[in-house]
ROBA-491011 format. One record per residue: residue in three letters; x, y negated, z of N, C-alpha, C in turn. Coordinates in steps of 0.2 Angstrom, whole numbers, plus 5000, padded with zeros to 4 digits. Example, Ala and Ser with C-alpha at 12.3 -4.5 7.8 and 13.67 -1.06 7.14 Angstrom:
2
ALA506650285039506250225039506650165039
SER506450115035506850055036506450005039
This chain:
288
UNK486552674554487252684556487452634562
UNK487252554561487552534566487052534572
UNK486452554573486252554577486352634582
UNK486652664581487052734582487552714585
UNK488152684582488452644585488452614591
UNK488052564590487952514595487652554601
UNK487252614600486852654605487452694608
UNK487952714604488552784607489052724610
UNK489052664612489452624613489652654621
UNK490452624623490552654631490252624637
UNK490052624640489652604644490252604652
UNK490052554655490552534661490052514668
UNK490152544673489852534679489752474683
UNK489652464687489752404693490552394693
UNK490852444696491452444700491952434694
UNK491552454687492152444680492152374678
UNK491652334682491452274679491952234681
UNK492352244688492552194694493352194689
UNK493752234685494252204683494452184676
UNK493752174673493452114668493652074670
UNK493152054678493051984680493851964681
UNK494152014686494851974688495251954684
UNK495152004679495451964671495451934667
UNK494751904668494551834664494651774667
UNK494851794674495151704678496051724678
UNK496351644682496951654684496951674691
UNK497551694694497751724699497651674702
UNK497951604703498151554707497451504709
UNK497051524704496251474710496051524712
UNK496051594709495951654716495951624722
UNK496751644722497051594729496951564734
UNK496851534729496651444731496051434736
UNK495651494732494951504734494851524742
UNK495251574742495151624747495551574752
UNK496151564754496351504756495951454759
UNK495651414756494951374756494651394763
UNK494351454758493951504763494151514768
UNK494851554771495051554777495151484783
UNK495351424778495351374783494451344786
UNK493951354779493451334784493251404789
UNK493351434789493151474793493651484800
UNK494251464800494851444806494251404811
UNK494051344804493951254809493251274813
UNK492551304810492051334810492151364818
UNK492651454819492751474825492851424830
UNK493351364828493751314834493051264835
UNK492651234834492351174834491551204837
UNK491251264834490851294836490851294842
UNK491151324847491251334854491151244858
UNK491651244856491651164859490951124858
UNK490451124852489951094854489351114857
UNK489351184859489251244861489151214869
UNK489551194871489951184878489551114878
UNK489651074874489451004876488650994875
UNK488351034872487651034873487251044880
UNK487851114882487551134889488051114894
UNK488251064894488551044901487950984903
UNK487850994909487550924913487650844912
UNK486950834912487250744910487350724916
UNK487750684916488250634922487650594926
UNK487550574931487150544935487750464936
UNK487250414935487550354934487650314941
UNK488150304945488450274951488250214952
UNK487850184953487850114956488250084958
UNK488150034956489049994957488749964965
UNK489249954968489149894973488949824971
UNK488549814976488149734974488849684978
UNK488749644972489349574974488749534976
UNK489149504982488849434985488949374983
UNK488449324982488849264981489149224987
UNK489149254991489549214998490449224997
UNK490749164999491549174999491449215005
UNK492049275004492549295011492949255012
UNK492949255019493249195024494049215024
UNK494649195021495049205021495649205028
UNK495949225029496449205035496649135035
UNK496649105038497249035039497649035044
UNK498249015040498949025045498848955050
UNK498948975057499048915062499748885064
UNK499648855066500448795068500448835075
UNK500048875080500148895087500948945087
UNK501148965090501849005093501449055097
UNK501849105093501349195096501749175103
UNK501249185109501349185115502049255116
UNK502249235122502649265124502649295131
UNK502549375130502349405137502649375144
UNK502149385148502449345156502249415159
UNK502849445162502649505164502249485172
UNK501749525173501449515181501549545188
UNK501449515192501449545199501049615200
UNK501449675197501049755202501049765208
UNK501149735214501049735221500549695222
UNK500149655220499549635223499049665224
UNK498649695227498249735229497649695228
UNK497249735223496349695222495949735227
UNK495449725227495049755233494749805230
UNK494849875234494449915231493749925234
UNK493249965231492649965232492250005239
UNK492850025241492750065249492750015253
UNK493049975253493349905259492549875260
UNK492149865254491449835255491149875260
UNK490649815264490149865270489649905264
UNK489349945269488749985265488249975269
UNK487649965263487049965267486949995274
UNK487150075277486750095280487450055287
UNK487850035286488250005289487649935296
UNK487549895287486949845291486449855295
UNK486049925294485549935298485649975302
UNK486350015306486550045313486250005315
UNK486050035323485849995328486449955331
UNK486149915334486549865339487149915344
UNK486949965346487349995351487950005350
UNK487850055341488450075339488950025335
UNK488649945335488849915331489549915337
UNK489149875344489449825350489949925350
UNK490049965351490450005352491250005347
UNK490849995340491349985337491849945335
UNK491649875339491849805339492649835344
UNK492349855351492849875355493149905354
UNK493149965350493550005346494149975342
UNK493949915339494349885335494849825340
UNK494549805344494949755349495649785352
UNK495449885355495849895358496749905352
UNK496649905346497149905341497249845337
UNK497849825341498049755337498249755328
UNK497649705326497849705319498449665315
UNK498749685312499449665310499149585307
UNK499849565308499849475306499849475299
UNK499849415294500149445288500749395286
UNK501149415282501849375282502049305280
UNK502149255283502049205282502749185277
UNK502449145271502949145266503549085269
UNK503949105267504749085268505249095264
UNK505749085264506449115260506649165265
UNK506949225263507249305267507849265269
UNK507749315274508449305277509149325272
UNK508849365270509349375265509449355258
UNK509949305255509949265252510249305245
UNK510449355245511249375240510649385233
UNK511249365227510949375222511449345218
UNK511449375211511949355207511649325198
UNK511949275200511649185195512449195191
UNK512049205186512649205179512249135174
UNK512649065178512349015170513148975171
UNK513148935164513948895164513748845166
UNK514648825168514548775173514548685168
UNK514848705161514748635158514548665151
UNK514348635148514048635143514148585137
UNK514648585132514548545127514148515123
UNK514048445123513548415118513748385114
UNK513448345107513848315105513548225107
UNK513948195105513948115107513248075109
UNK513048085101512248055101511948115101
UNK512048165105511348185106510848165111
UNK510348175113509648155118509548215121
UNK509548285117509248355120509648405118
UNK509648435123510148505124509648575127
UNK509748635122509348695122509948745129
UNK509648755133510248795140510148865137
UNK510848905136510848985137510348995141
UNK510149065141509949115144510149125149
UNK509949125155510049115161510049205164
UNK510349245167510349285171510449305178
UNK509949325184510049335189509849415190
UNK509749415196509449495197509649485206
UNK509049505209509149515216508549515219
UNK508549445220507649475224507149485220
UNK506549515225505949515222505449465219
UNK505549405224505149345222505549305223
UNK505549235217506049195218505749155218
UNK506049085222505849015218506548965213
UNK506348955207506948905205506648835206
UNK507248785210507148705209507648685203
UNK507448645199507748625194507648545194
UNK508248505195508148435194508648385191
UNK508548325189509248285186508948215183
UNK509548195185509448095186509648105177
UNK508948055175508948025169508948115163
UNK508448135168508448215163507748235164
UNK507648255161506648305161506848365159
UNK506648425160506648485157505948495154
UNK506048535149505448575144505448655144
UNK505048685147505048765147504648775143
UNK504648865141504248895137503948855128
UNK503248845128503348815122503348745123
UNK503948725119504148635118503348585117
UNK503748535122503248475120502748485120
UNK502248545126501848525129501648575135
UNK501748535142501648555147501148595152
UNK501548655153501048695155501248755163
UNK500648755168500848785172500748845174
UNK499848875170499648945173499948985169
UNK500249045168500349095165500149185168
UNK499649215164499249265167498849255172
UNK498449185171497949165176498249165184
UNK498849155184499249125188499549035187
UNK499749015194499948945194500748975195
UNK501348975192501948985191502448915192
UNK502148865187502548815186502248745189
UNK502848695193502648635194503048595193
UNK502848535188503248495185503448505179
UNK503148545175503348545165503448495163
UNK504148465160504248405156504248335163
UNK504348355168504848325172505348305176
UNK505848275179506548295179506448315189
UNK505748365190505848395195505448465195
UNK505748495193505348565190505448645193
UNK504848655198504948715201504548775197
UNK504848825199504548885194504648935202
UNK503948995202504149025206503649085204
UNK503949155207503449225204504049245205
UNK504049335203504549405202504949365198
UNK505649405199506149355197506049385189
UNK505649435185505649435181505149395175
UNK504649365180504349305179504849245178
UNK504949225180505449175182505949165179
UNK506249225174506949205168506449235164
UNK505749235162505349275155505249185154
UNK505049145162504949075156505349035156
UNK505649035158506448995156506649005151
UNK506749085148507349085144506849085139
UNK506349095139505649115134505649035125
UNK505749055120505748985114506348955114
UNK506849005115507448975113507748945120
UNK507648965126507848935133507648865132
UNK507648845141507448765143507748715140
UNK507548675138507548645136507748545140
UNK508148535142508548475144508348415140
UNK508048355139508148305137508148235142
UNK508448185138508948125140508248065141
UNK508148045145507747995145507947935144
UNK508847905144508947845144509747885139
UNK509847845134510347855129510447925127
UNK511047955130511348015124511448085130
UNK511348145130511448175135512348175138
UNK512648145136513548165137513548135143
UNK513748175148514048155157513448135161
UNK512948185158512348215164512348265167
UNK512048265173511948335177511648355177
UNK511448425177510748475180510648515189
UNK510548495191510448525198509948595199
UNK510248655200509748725198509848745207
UNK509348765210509448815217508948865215
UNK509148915216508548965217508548985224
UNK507949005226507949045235507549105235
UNK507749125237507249205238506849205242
UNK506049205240505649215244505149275246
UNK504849255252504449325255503749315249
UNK503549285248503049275243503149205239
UNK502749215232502849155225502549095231
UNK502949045231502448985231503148925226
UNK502548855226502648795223502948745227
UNK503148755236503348705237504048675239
UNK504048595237504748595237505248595239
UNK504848595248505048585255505748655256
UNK505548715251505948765252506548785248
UNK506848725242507248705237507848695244
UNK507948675248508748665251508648715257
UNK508148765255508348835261508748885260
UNK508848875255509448935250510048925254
UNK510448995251511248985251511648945246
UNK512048905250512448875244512648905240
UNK512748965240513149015235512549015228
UNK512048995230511349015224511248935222
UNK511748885220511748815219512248835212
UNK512048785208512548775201512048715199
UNK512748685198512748625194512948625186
UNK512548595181512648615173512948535174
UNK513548515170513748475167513548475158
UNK513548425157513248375150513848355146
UNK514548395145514948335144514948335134
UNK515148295135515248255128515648265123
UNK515748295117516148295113516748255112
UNK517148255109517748185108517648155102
UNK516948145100516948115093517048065095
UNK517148035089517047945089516947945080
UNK516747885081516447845075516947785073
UNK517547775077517947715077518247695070
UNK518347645064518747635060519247615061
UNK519847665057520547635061520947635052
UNK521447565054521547535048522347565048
UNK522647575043523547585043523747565038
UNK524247525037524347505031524847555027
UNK524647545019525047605016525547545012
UNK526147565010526747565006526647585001
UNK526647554995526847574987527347584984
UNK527747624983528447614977528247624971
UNK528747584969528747594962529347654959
């Protein structure tokens, strides 16, 4: 009987088994489970690709650094010199140009056509060239003051900025008893400027300057303008003597300082402040 039983027992399939199973656990490690399962399989998607990618990406070729030298770089050093200050230059002087030169076949013409052309040239007088002078015409307008204050014990006095405008080529005479003038840069004497001779007497008390008059007020007025100092005591009740004269071309000599017009003469006075230093005594009164 029980083995009849046990044989006529109900019999349950695959698919009858699955809610045995679910009913012998809890719902919530289910859960839990699958859960689980979802997150590694998110991380798995994300991480896969990316190492994916860095297996097949190219290795980097490694850059050579630059070689250091043990040698120092030579660093700049600041000098004590004074950035030069342009002198403008003469554009009418004519340099020679390359056609003026004879040419060979010049040299080896015969004799005949030389003596022809000789004659040729005799009968056309060649001009003379212009002998340097002061112009007849003197006008020109010189803007500098007539006095100048200093004070008591000073020795050196720096001149405004001098203003003319008229001729082409000037000469300045500059002179004065118990005075020396200093141009351009201070305290040391200089006369070529753009491989010209410009100036005679830097740091003298007779000082010619001559070239375009635009030359001629670039180094005067040039480092703070000329510069006046006192050889014997204080500058107060000295004088400066200036002539300019308009010449046919630049020269250095003195002889042409009293060819001007007196109207292109200015005298600079040195005068003196009203300082004094004198102790003055006054008696004072106390009440009580």
């Amino acid at each position: 009987m029980e083995f009849g039983r046990w044989a006529n027992r109900p019999r349950l399939g695959v698919f009858g088994r699955i809610p045995l199973y679910m009913a012998s656990h809890q719902p919530k490690v289910l859960a839990k489970r699958f859960f689980a399962l979802a997150v590694v399989g998110v991380i798995l998607s994300v991480v896969a690709p990316v190492i994916a990618d860095e297996s097949s990406a190219p290795t980097g070729t490694e850059v050579p650094a630059p070689e250091v030298s043990g040698e120092p770089i030579p660093a700049d050093t600041p000098t004590d010199t004074p950035s030069e200050v342009p002198i403008p230059t003469d554009t009418t002087q004519a340099s020679p140009s390359p056609s003026a030169m004879p040419s060979p076949d010049a040299t080896r013409a015969p004799v005949e056509s030389v003596e022809t052309r000789t004659a040729f040239v005799d009968e056309s007088p060649s001009p003379s060239p212009t002998p340097v002078g002061p112009l007849a015409d003197q006008r020109m307008r010189v803007n500098i003051p007539n006095v100048l204050p200093v004070d008591p014990r000073a020795t050196s006095r720096l001149l405004p900025a001098i203003n003319l405008d008229g001729p082409r080529y000037l000469l300045a005479c500059i002179e004065g008893s118990n005075l020396y003038f200093d141009i351009y840069v201070k305290n040391s004497p200089q006369s070529f400027f753009n491989r010209e001779q410009l100036v005679s007497g830097d740091m003298t008390s007779q000082l010619l300057i001559s070239g375009t008059t635009d030359q001629v007020l670039a180094i005067i007025n040039s480092y703070g303008g000329m510069k006046a100092v006192a050889t014997r005591s204080a500058m107060g009740g000295l004088y400066a003597r200036m002539s300019f004269v308009a010449m046919t071309e630049p020269t250095l000599e003195s002889a042409f300082c009293t060819q001007g017009s007196p109207s292109n003469f200015r005298i600079v006075y040195f005068r003196g402040l009203g300082l004094g230093m004198n102790l003055i005594k006054n008696s004072l009164v106390l009440r009580r």
